[in-house]
TORDO-175064 format. One record per residue: x, y, z of N, C-alpha, C in turn; residue number from 1. Coordinates in Angstrom, 2 decimals, always signed. Layout:
BEGIN
{npx = X&npy = Y&npz = Z&capx = X&capy = Y&capz = Z&cpx = X&cpy = Y&cpz = Z&k = NUM} .
...
This chain:
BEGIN
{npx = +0.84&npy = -1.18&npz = +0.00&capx = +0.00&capy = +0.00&capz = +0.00&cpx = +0.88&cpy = +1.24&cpz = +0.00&k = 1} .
{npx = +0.64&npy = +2.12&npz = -0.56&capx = +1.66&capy = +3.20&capz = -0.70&cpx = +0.54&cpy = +4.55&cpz = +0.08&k = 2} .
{npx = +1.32&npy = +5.09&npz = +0.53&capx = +0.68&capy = +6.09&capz = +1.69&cpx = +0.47&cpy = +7.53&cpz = +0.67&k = 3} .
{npx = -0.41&npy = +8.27&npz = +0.60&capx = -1.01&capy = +9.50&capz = +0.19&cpx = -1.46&cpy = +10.50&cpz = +1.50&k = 4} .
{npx = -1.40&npy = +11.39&npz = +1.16&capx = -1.66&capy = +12.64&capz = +2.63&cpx = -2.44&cpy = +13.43&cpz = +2.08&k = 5} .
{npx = -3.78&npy = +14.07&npz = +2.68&capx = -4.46&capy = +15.32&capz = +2.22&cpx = -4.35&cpy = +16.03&cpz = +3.92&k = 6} .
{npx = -4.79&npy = +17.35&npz = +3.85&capx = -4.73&capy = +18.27&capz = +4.91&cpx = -4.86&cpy = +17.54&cpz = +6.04&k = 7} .
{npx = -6.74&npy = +16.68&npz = +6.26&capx = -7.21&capy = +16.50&capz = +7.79&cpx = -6.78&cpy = +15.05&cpz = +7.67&k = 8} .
{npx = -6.52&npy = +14.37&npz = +6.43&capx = -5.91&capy = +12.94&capz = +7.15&cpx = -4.82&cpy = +12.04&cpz = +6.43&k = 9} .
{npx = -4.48&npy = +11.23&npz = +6.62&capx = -3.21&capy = +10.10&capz = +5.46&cpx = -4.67&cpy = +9.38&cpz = +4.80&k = 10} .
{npx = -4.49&npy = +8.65&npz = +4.01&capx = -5.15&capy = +7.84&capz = +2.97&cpx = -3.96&cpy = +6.97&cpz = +2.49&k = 11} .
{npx = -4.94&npy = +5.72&npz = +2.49&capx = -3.93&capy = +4.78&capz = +1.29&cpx = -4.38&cpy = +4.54&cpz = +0.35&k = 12} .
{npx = -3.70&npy = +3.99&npz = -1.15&capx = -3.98&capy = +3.05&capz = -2.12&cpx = -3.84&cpy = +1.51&cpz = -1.98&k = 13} .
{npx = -4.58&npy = +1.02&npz = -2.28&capx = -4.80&capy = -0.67&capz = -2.14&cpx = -4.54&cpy = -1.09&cpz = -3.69&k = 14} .
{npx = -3.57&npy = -1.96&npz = -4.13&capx = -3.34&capy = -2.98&capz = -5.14&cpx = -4.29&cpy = -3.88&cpz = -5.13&k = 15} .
{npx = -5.71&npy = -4.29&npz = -5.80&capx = -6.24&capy = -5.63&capz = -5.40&cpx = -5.73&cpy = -6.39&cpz = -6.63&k = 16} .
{npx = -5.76&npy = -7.53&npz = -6.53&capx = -5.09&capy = -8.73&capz = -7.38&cpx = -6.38&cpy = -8.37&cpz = -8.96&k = 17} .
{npx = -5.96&npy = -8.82&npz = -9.68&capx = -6.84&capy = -9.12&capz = -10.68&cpx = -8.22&cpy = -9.38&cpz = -10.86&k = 18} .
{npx = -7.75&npy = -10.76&npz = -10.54&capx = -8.90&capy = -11.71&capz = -10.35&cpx = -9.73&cpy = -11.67&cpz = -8.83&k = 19} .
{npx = -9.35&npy = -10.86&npz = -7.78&capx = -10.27&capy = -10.24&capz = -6.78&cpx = -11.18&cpy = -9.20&cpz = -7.02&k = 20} .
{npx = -10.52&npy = -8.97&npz = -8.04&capx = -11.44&capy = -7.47&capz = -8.40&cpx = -12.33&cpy = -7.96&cpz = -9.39&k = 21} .
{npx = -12.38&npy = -8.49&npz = -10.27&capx = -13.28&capy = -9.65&capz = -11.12&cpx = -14.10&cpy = -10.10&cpz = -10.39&k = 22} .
{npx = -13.85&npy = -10.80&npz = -8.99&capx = -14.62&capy = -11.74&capz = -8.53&cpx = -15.24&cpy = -10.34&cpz = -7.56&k = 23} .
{npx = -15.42&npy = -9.98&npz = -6.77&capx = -15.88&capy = -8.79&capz = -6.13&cpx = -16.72&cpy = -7.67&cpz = -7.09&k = 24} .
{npx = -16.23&npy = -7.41&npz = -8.45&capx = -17.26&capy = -6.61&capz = -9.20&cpx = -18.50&cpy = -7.67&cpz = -9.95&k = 25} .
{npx = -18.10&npy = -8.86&npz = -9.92&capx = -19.24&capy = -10.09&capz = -10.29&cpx = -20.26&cpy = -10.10&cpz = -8.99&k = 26} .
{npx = -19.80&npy = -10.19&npz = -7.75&capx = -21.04&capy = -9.99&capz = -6.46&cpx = -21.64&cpy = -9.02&cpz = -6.82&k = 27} .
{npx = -20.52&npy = -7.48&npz = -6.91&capx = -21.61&capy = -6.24&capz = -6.87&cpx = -22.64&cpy = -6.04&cpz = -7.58&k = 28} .
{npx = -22.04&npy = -6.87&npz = -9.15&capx = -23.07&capy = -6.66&capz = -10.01&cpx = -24.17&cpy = -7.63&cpz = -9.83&k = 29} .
{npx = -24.04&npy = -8.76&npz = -9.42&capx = -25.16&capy = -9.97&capz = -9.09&cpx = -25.90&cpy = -9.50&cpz = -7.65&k = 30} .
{npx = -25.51&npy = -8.53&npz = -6.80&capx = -26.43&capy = -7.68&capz = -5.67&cpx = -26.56&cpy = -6.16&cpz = -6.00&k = 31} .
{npx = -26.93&npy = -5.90&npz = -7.14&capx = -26.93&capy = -4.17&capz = -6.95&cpx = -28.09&cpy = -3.50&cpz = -5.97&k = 32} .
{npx = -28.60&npy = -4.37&npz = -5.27&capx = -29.43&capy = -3.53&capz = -4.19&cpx = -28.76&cpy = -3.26&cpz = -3.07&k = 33} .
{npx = -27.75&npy = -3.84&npz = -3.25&capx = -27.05&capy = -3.69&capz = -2.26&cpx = -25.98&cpy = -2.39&cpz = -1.99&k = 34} .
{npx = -26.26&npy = -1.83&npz = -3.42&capx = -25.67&capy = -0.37&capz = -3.30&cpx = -24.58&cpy = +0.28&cpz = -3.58&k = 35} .
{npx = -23.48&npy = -0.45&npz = -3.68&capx = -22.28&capy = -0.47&capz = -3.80&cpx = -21.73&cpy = -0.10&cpz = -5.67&k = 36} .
{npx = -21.31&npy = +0.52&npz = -5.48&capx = -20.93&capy = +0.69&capz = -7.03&cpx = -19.28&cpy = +0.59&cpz = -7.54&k = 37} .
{npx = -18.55&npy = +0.42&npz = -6.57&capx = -16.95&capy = -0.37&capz = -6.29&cpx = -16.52&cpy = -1.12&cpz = -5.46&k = 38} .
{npx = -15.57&npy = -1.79&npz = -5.74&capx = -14.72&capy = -2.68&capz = -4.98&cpx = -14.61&cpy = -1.89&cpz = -3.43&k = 39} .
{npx = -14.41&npy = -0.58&npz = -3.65&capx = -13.51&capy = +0.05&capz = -2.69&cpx = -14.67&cpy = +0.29&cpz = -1.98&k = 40} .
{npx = -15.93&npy = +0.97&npz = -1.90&capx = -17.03&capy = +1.28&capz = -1.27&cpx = -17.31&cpy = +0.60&cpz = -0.47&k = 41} .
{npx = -17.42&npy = -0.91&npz = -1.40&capx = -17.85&capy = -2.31&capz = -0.64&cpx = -17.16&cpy = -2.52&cpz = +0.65&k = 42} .
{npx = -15.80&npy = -2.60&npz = +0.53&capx = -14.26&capy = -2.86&capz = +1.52&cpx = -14.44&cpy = -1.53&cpz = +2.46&k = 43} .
{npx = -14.75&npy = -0.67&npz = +2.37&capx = -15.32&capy = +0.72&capz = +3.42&cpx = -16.12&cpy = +0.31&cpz = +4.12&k = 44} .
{npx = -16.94&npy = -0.14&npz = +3.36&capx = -18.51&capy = -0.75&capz = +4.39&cpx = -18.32&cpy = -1.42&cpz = +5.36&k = 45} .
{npx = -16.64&npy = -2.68&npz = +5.03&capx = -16.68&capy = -3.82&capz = +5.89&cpx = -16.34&cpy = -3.24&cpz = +6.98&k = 46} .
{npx = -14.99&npy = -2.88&npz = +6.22&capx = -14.25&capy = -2.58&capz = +7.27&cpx = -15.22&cpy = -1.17&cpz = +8.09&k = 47} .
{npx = -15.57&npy = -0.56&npz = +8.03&capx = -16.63&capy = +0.50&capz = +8.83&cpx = -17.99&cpy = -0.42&cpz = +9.86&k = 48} .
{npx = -18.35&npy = -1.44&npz = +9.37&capx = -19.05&capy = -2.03&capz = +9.93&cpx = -18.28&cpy = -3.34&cpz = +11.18&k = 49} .
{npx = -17.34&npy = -3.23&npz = +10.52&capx = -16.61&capy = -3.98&capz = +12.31&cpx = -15.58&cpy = -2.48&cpz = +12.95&k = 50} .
{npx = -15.71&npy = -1.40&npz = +12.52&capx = -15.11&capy = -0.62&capz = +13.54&cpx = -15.13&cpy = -0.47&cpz = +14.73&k = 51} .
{npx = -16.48&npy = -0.72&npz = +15.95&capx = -16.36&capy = -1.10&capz = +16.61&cpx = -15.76&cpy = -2.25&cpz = +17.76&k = 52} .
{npx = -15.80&npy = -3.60&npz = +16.65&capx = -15.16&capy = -4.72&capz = +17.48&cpx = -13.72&cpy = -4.22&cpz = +17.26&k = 53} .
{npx = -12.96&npy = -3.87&npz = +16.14&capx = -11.47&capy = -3.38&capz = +15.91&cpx = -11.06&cpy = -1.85&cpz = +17.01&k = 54} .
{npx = -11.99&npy = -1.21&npz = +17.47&capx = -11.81&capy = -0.17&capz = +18.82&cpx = -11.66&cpy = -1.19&cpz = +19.90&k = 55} .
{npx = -12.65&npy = -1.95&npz = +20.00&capx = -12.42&capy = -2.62&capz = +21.47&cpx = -11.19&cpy = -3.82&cpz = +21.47&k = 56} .
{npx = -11.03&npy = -3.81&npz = +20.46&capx = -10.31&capy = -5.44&capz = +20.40&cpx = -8.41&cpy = -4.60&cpz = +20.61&k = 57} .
{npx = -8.48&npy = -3.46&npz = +20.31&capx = -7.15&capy = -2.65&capz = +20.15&cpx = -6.87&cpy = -1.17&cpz = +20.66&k = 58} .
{npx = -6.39&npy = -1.59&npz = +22.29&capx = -6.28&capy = -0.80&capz = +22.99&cpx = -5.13&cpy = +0.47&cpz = +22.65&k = 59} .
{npx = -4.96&npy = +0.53&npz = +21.61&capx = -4.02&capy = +1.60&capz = +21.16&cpx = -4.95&cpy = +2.67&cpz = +20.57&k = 60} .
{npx = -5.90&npy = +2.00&npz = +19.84&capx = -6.91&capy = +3.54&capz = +18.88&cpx = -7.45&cpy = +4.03&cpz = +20.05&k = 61} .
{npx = -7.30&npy = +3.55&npz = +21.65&capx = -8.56&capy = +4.21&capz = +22.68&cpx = -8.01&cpy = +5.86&cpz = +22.60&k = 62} .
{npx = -6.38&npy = +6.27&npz = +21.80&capx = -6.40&capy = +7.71&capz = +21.71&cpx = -7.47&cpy = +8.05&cpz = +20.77&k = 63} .
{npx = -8.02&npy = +7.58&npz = +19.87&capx = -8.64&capy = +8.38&capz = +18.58&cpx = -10.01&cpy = +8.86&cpz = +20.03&k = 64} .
{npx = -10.05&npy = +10.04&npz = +19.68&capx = -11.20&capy = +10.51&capz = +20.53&cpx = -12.81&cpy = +10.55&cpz = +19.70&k = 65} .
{npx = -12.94&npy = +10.58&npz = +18.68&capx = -13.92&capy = +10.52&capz = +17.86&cpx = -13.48&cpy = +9.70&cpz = +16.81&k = 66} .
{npx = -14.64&npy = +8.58&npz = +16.20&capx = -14.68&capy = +7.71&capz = +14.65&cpx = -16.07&cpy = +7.99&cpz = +14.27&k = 67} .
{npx = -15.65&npy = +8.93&npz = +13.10&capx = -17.34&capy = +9.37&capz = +12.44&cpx = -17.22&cpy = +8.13&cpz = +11.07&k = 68} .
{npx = -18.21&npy = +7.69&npz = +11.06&capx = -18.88&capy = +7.05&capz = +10.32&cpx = -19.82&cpy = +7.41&cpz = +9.52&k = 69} .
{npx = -20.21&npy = +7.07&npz = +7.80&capx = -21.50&capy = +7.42&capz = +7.57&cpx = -22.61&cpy = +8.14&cpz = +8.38&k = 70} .
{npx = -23.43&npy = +6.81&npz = +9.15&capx = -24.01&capy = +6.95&capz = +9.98&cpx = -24.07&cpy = +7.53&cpz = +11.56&k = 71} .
{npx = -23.29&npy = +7.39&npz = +11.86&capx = -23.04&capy = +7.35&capz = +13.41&cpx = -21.67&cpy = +7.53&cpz = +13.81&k = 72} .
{npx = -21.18&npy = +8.07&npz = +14.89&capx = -20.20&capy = +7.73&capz = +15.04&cpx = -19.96&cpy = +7.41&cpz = +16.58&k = 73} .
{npx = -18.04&npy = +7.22&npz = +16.92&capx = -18.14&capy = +6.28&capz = +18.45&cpx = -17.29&cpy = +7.51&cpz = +19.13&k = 74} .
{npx = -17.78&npy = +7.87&npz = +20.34&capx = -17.32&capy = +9.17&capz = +21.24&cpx = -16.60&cpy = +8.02&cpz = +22.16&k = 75} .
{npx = -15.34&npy = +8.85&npz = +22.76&capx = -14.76&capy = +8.16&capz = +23.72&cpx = -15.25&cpy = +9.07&cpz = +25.07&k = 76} .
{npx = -15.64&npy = +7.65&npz = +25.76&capx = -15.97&capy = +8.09&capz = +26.79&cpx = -14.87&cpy = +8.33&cpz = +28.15&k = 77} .
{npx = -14.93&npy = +9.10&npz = +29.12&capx = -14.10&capy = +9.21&capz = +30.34&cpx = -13.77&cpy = +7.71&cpz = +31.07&k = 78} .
{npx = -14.22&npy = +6.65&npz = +31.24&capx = -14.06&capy = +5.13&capz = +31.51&cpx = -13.66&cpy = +4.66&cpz = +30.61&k = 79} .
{npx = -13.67&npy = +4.82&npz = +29.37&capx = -12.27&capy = +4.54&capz = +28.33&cpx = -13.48&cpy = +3.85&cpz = +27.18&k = 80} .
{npx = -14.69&npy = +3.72&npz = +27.12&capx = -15.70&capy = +2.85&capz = +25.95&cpx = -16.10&cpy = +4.31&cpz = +25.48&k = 81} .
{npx = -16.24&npy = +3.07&npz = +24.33&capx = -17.22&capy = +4.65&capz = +23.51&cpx = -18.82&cpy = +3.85&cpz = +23.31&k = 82} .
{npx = -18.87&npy = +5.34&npz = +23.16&capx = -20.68&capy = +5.62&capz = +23.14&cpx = -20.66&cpy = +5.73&cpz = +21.53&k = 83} .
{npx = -22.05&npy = +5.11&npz = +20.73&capx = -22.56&capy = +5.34&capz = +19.47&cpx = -23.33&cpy = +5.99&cpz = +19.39&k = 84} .
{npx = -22.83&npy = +7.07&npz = +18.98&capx = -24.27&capy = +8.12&capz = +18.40&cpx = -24.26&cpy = +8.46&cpz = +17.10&k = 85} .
{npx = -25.79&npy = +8.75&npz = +16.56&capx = -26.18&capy = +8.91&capz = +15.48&cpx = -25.31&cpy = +10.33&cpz = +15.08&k = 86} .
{npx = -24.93&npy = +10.35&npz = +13.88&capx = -24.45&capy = +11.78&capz = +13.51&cpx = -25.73&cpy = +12.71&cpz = +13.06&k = 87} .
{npx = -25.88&npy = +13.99&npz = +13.24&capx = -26.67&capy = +14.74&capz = +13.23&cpx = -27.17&cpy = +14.75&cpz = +11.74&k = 88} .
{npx = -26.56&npy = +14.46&npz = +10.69&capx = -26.88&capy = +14.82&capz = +9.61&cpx = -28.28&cpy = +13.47&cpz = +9.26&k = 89} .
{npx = -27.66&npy = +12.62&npz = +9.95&capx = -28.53&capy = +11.18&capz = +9.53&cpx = -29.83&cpy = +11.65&cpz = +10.76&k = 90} .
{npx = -29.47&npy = +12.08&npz = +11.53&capx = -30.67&capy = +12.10&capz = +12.70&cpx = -31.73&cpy = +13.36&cpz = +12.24&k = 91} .
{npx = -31.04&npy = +14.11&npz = +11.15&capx = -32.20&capy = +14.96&capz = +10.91&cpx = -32.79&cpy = +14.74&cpz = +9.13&k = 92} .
{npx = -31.94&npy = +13.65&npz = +8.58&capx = -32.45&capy = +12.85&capz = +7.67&cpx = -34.21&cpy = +11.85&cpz = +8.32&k = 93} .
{npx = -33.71&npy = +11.35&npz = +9.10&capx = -34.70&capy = +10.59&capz = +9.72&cpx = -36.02&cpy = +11.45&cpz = +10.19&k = 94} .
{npx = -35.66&npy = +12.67&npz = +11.05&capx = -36.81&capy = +13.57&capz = +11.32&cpx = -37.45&cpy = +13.81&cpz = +9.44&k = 95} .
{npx = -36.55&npy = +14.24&npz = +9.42&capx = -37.23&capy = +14.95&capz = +8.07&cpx = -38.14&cpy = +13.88&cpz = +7.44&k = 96} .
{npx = -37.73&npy = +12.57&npz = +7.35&capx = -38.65&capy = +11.27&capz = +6.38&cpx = -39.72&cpy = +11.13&cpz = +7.38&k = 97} .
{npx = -39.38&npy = +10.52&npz = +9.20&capx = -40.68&capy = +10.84&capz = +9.62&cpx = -41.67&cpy = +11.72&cpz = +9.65&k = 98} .
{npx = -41.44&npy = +13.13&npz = +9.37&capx = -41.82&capy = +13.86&capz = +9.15&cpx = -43.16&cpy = +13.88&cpz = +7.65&k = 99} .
{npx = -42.21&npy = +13.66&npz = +6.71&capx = -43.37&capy = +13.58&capz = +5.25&cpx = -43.85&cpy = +12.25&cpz = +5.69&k = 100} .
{npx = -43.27&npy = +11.53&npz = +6.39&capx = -44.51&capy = +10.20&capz = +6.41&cpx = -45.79&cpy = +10.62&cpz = +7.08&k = 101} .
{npx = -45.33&npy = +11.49&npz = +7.88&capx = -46.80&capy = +12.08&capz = +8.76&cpx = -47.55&cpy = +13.01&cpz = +7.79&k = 102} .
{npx = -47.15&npy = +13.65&npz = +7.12&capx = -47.44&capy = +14.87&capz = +6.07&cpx = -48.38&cpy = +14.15&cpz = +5.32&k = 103} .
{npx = -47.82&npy = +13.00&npz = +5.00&capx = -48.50&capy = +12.17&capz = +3.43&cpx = -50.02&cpy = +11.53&cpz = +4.35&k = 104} .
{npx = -49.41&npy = +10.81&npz = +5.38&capx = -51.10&capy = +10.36&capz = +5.95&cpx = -51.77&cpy = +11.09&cpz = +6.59&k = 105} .
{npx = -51.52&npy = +12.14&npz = +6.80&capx = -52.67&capy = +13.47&capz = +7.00&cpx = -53.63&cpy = +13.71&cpz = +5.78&k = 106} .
{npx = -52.36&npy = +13.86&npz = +4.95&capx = -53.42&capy = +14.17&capz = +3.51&cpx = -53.67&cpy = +13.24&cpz = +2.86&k = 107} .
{npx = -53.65&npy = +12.11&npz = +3.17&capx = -54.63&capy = +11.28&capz = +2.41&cpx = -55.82&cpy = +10.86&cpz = +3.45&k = 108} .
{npx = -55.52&npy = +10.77&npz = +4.81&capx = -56.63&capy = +10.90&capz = +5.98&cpx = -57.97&cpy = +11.79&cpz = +5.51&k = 109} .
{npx = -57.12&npy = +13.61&npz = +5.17&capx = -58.14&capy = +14.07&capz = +4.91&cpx = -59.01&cpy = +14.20&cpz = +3.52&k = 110} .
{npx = -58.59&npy = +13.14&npz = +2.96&capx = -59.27&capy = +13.07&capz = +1.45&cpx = -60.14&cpy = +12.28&cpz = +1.29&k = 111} .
């Protein structure tokens, strides 16, 4: 992996083999509900979706004081665990959809 730097963080490049990347764009394309539109998105997801067990399992990241995620992210707490909270942008995504869901069965209530 060869290391790249922008302002707020390092980034890497990943080499995938050939034929991983063949076999991984054959899933994406045989699940496209699943959303993903690269190799690399997919491999974000994973690895973002065990970020938690990889915080607890590795007492060295307990410096990272915040991991924002898509969705949510993990606050370090003063007893050394972190807390998951929704990030604001997704929590007022959600108001907003509950929101027209209420909007829409009002007005069809009153029709």
């Amino acid at each position: 992996m060869s290391k790249k730097a922008r302002k707020d963080y390092d980034y890497y490049t990943l080499n995938i083999p050939n034929e991983l990347r063949i076999l991984f764009e054959a899933f994406i394309n045989q699940n496209p509900n699943l959303g993903f539109k690269s190799v690399s998105q997919y491999l974000l997801h994973v690895i973002q979706g065990k970020a938690e067990k990889i915080i607890r399992d590795n007492p060295g990241l307990r410096k990272i004081e915040k991991l924002r995620l898509p969705t949510h992210s993990y606050i370090l707490e003063e007893n050394g665990s972190y807390k998951k909270v929704l990030n604001k942008e997704k929590l007022l995504e959600k108001i907003e959809h509950m929101w027209d869901e209420e909007s829409s069965r009002e007005e069809s209530n009153s029709n």
